[in-house]
C-alpha positions as CSV (number, residue, x, y, z in Angstrom):
1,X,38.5,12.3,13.5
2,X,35.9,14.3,14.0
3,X,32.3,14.9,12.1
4,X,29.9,17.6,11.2
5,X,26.4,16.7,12.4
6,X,25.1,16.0,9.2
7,X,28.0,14.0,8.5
8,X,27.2,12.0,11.8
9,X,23.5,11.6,10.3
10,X,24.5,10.3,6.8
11,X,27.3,8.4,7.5
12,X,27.3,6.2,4.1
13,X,26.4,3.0,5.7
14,X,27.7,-0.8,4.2
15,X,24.1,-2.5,2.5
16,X,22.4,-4.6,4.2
17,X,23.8,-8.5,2.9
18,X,21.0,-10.2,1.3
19,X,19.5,-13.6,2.7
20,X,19.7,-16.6,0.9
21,X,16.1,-16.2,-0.6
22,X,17.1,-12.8,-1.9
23,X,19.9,-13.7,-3.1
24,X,18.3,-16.7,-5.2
25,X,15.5,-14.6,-6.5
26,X,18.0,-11.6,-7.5
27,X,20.2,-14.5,-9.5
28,X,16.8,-15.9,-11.2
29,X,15.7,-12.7,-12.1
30,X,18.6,-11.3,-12.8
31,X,18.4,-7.9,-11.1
32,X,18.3,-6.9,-7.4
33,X,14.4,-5.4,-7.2
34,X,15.0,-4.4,-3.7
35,X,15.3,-0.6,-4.9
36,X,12.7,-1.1,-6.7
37,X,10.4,-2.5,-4.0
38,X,11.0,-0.3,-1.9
39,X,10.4,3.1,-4.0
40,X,7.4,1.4,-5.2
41,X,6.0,1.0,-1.9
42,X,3.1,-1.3,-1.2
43,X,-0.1,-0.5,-3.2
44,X,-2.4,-3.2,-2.3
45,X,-5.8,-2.2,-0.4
46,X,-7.2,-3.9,2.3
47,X,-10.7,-5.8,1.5
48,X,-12.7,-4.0,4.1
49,X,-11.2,-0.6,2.8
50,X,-12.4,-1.3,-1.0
51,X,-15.7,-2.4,0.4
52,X,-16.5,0.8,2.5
53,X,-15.4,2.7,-0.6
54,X,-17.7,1.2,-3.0
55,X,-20.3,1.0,-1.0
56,X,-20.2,4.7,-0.5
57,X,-19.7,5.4,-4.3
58,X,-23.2,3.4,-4.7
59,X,-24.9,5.1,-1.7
60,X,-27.4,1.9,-1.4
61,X,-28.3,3.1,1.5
62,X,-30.0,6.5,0.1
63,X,-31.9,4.1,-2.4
64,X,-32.9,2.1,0.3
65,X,-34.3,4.9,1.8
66,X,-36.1,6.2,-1.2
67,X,-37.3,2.9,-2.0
68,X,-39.0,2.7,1.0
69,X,-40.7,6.1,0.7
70,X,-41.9,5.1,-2.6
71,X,-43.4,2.2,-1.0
72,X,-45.2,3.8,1.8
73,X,-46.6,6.2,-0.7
74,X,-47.9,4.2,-2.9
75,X,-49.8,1.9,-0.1
């Protein structure tokens, strides 16, 4: 039996069986959020990331600067 390439690409392929922790949490919650985990994606941010940004958003290091000026000038 022979097939196309894209046939060869998308062969429909058996899921993947679910451990025994996904299978427990799929029976407790009642639904298989796998799907939905994986269309979601992961959203979270890492620390350092959310710090550089807010940082920036502040730009404490321009008042800094102009603090200082202010300083000097007024000695």
């Amino acid at each position: 039996m022979s097939f196309s390439p894209f046939q060869r690409r998308f062969k429909s392929r058996r899921p993947r069986r679910l451990g025994p922790r996904d299978q427990i949490l799929r029976e407790w919650r009642g639904v298989d959020v796998r799907a939905l985990e994986k269309t979601h994606g992961s959203k979270s941010y890492s620390a350092g990331a959310v710090v550089k940004n807010v940082l920036a958003a502040l730009q404490l290091d321009r008042r800094r600067a102009e603090t200082e000026v202010v300083k000097v000038w007024n000695q």
